[in-house]
C-alpha positions as CSV (number, residue, x, y, z in Angstrom):
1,X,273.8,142.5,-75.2
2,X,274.7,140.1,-73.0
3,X,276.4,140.1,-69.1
4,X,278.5,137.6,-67.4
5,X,279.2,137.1,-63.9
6,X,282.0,135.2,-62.7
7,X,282.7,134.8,-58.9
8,X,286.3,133.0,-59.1
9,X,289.3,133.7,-60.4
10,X,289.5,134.3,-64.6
11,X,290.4,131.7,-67.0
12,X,289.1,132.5,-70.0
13,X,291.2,135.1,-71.8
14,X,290.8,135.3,-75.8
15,X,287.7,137.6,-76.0
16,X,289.7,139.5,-73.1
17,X,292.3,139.9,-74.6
18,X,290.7,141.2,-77.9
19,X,289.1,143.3,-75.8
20,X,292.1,144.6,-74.2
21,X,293.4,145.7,-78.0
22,X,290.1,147.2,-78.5
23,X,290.7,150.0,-76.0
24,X,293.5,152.3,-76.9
25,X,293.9,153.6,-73.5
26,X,294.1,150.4,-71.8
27,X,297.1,149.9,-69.1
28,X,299.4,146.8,-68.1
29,X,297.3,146.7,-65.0
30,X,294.4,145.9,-67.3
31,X,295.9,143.2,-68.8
32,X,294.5,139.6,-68.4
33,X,297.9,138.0,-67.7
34,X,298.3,140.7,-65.1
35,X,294.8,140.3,-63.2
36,X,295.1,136.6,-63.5
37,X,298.5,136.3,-62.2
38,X,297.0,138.4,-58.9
39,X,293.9,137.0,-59.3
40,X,295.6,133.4,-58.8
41,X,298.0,135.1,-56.1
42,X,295.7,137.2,-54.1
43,X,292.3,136.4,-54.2
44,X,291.6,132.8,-56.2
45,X,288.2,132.2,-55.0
46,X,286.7,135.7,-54.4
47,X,287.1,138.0,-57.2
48,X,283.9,138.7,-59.4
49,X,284.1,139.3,-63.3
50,X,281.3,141.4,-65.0
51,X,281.7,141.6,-68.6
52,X,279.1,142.8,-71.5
53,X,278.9,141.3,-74.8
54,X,277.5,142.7,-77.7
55,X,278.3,144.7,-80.9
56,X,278.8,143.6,-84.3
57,X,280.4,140.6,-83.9
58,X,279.1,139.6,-80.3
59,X,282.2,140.1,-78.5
60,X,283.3,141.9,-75.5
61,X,282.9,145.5,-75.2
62,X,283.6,145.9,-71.3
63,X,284.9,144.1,-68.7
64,X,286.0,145.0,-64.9
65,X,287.4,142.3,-62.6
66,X,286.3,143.4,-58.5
67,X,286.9,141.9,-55.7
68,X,284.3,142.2,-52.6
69,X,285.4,143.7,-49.5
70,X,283.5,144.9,-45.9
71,X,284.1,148.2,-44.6
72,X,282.4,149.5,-41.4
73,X,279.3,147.8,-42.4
74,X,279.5,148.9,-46.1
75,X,279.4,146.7,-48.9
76,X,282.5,147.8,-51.2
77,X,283.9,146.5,-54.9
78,X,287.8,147.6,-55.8
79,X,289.4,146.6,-58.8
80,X,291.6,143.3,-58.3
81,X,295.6,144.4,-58.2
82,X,295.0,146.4,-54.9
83,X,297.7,148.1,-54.1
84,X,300.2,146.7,-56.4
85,X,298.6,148.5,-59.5
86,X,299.2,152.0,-60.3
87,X,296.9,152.7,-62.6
88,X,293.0,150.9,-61.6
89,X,290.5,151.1,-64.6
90,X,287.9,149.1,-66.9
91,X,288.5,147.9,-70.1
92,X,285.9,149.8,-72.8
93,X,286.3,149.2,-76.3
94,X,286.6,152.3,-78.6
95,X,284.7,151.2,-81.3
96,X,281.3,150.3,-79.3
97,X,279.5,153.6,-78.2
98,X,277.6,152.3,-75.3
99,X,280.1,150.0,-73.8
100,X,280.2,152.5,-70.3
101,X,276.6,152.5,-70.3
102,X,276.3,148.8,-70.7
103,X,278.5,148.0,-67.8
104,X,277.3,151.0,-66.2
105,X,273.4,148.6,-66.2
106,X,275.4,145.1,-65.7
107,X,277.2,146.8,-62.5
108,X,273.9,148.3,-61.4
109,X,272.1,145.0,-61.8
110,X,273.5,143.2,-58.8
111,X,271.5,144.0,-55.8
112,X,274.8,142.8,-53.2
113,X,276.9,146.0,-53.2
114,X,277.1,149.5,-51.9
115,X,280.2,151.2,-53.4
116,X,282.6,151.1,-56.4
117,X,285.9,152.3,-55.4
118,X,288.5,153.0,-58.0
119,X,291.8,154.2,-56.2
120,X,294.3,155.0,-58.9
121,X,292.4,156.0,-62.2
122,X,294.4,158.0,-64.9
123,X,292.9,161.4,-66.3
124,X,291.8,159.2,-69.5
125,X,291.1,156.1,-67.5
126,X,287.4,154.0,-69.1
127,X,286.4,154.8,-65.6
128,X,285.9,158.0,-66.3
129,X,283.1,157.4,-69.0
130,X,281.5,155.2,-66.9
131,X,281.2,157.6,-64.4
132,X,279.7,160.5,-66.7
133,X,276.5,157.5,-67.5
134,X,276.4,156.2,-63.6
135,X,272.6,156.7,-62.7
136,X,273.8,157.1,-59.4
137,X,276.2,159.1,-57.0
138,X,279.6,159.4,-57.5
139,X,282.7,161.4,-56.0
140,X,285.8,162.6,-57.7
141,X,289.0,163.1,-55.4
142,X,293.2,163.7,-56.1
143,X,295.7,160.4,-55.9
144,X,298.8,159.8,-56.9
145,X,301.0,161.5,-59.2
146,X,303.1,159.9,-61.7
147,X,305.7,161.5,-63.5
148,X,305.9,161.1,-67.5
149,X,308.2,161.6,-70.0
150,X,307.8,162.0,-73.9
151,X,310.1,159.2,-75.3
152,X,312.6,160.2,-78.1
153,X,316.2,158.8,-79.4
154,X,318.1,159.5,-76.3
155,X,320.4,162.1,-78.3
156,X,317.4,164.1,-79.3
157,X,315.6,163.7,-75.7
158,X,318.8,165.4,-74.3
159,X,319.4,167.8,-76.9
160,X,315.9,169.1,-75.7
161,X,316.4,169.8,-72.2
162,X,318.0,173.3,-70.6
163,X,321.0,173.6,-70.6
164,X,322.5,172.8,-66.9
165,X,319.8,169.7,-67.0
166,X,321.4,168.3,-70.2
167,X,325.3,168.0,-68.9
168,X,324.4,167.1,-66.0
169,X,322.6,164.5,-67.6
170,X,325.5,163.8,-70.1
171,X,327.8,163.4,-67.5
172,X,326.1,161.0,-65.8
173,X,325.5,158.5,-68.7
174,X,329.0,159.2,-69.5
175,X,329.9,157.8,-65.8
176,X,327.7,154.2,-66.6
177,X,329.5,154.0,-69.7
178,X,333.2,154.5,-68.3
179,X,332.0,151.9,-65.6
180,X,331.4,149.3,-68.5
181,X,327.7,148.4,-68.2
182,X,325.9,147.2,-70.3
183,X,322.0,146.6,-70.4
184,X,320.2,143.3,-72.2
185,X,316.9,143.6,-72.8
186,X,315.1,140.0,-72.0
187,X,311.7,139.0,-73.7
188,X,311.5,135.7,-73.7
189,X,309.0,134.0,-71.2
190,X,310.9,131.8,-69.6
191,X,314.2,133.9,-69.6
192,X,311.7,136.8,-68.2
193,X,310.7,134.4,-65.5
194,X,314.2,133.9,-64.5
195,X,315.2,137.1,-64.7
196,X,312.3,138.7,-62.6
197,X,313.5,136.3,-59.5
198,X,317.2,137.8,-60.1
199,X,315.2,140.9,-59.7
200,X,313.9,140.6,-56.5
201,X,316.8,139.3,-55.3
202,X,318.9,142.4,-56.2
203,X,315.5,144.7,-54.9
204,X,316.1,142.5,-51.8
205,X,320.1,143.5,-51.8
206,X,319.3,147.2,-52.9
207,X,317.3,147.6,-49.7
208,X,319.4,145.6,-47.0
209,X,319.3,147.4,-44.0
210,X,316.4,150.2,-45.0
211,X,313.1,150.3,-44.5
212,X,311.0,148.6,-48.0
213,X,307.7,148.0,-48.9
214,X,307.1,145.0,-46.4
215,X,304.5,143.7,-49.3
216,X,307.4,143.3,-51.8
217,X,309.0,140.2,-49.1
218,X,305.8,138.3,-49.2
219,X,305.2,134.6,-50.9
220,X,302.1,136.0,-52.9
221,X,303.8,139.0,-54.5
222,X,307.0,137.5,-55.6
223,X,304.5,134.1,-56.9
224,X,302.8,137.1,-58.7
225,X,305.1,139.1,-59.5
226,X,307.5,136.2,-61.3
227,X,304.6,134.6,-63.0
228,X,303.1,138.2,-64.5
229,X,306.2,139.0,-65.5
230,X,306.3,136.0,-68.0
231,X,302.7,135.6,-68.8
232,X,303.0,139.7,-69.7
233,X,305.8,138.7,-71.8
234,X,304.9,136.0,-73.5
235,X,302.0,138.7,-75.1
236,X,304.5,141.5,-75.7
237,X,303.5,143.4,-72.6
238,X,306.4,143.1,-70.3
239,X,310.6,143.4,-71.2
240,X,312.7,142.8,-68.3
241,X,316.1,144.5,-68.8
242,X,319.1,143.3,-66.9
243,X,322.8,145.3,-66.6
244,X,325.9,143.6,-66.2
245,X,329.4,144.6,-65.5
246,X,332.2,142.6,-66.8
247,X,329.7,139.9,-67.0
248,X,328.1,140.1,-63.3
249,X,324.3,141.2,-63.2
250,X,324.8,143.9,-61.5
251,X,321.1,145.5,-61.4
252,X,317.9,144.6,-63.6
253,X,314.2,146.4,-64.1
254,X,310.6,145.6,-65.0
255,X,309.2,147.4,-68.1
256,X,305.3,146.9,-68.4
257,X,304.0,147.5,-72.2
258,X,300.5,149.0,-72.1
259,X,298.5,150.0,-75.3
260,X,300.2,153.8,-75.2
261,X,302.1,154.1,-71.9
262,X,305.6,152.0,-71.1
263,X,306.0,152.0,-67.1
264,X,309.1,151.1,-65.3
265,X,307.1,149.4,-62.2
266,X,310.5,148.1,-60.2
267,X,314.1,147.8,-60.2
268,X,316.7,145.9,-57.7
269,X,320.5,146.6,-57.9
270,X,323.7,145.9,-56.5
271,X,324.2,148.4,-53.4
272,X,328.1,148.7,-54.7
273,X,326.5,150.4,-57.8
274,X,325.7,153.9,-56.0
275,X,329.0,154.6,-55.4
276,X,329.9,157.2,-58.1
277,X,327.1,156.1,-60.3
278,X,323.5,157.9,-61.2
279,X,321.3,154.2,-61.2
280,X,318.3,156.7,-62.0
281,X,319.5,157.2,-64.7
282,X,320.7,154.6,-65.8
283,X,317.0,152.3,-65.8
284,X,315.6,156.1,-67.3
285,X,317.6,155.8,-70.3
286,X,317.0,152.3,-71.1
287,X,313.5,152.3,-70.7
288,X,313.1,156.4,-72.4
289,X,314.9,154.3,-75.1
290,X,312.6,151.2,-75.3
291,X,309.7,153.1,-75.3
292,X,310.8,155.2,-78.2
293,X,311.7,152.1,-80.2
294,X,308.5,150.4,-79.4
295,X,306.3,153.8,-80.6
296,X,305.0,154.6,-77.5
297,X,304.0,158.2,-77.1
298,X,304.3,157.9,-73.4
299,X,306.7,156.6,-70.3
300,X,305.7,156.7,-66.7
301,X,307.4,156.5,-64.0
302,X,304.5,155.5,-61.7
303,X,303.7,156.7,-58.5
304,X,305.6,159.2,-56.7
305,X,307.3,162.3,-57.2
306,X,310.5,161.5,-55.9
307,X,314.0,164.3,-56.8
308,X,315.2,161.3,-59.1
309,X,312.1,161.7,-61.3
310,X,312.0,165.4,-61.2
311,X,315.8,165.8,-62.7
312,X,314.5,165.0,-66.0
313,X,311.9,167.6,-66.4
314,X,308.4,165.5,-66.4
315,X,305.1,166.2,-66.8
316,X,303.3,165.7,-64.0
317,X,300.3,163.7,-64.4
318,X,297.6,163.0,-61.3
319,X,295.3,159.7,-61.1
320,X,292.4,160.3,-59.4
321,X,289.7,158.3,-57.2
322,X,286.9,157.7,-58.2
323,X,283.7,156.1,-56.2
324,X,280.4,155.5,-57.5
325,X,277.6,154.4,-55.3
326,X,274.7,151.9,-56.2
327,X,271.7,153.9,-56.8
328,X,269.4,152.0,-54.3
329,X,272.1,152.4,-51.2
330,X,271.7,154.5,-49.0
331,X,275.0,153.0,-47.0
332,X,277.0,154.1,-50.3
333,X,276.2,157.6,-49.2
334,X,277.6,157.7,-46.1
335,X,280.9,156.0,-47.5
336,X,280.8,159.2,-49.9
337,X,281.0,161.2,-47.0
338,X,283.4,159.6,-45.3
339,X,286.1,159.5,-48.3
340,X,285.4,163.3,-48.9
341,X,285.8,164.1,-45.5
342,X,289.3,162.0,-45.1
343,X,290.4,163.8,-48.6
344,X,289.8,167.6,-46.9
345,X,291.7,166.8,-43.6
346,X,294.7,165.4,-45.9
347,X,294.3,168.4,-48.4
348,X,294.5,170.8,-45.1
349,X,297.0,169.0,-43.8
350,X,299.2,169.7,-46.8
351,X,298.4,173.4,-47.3
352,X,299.5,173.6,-43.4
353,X,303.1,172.1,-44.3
């Protein structure tokens, strides 16, 4: 086996790529037209690629893309997409048995870090074997819940829900259909491109006046977000889905395709639209709907557990963080310390609510 160490942004995508089929759990947020986009947007000349080769045909079988970052002293990697990500994992493929403990000895081989801290990493998350062959510490803690539903023709879906959830439901869709929109769904590159900065223009107009993510205004997240968006499309990972009424574009959302999940990461509309009109349900439907057609056993609705999500009965599923300290740190440890400290005071805090 072989490692590779990269310290600028990612180019090189085909054995990536590959790779990314390879592992059946893998998320848009793993995706190489994702990463480079943010990569490119965020952090062009500091990122650092550790990838192992090997198996039968001497391709990849794991890859992580970090980026290097000083805390109090302590010498920390996080998986590039920051914040913007809501799922943070590595890429393992299913068929190589040793992938986890071959990045677990690439990762271990660089003498130049203290910590490996993984925010956002699903129950099944890659991360997860790698942490089960770390020769070193790690820590386990709660993060953010997303919401899933089971996709289904949307007929069936409701036909499955209790009974007061179901017409309420009914009524609702009923409403968007007596208002006369209709959604497109958009999958060609450059059309996605287009569409995406129609997006954040209506995501601009849907929160005139109220307080919104201040990231979501900046130059490198709509340059990222616009040129994903495309790039994920152009490989079948992203379907942008615009509504119109009598013709207008009235409101539009981002679908990201992942291996087994669809996740509706953001939506804009046109503040007239809540008057009288469920818009929750409305993107829910389309993208339940899309994910059914596209086989999909799952759709999340990211982060947060917001009433909107809860109306349509998910399952709630919790990321967690993980952090895994270099064996020869002893820095690492007090970083351990400190997260598990910060994650009793907040779980205190919340009991005491």
């Amino acid at each position: 086996m072989t490692t590779q160490r990269e310290q600028s942004c990612p180019d090189s995508v085909a054995e990536w790529e590959d790779l990314y089929g390879a592992d059946p759990g893998a998320t848009p947020f793993q995706a190489p037209a994702w990463i480079g986009s943010w990569c490119r947007a965020y952090a062009p000349d500091r990122v650092r690629t550790v990838a192992v080769r090997g198996g039968r045909h001497g391709g990849e079988i794991a890859r992580v893309v970090l980026v290097p970052e000083m805390r109090r002293g302590i010498r920390v990697l996080r998986p590039a997409g920051g914040n913007l990500a809501d799922f943070t994992d590595v890429l393992l493929d299913a068929s190589a048995p040793d992938a986890a403990r071959a990045l677990a000895e690439a990762l271990v081989a660089g003498a130049d870090w203290d910590v490996l801290d993984f925010p956002e990493v699903p129950p099944d998350g890659g991360v997860h074997r790698l942490r089960y062959v770390w020769p070193g510490r790690s820590l386990v803690t709660g993060s953010s819940v997303c919401p899933e539903l089971v996709p289904a023709a949307f007929a069936d879906f409701l036909a499955a829900l209790p009974g007061d959830r179901r017409r309420h439901l009914a009524y609702r869709v009923r409403s968007l259909a007596r208002a006369g929109i209709e959604d497109v769904r958009v999958t060609q590159p450059a059309a996605v491109a287009v569409s995406a900065t129609r997006l954040l223009r209506l995501h601009d107009l849907q929160w005139a006046g109220r307080p919104m993510n201040p990231e979501h205004r900046t130059v490198a997240f709509r340059r990222h977000f616009v040129a994903s968006a495309r790039d994920l499309a152009a490989r079948g990972q992203a379907v942008v889905i615009d509504y119109r009424q009598a013709g207008e574009l009235v409101a539009s959302a981002l679908n990201l395709v992942g291996n087994n999940v669809l996740g509706g990461y953001l939506y804009g509309y046109h503040p007239r639209l809540r008057t009288g009109l469920d818009i929750g349900t409305m993107f829910t439907r389309s993208a339940l709907e899309l994910a059914y057609e596209l086989g999909l056993p799952r759709f999340s609705q990211l982060r947060g557990v917001e009433p909107a999500k809860l109306k349509w009965g998910p399952t709630l599923r919790s990321n967690h963080r993980v952090v895994l300290v270099h064996p020869r740190s002893l820095r690492g440890r007090s970083y351990v310390a400190a997260v598990t400290l910060r994650h009793r005071v907040a779980a205190a805090a919340h009991r005491s609510r």
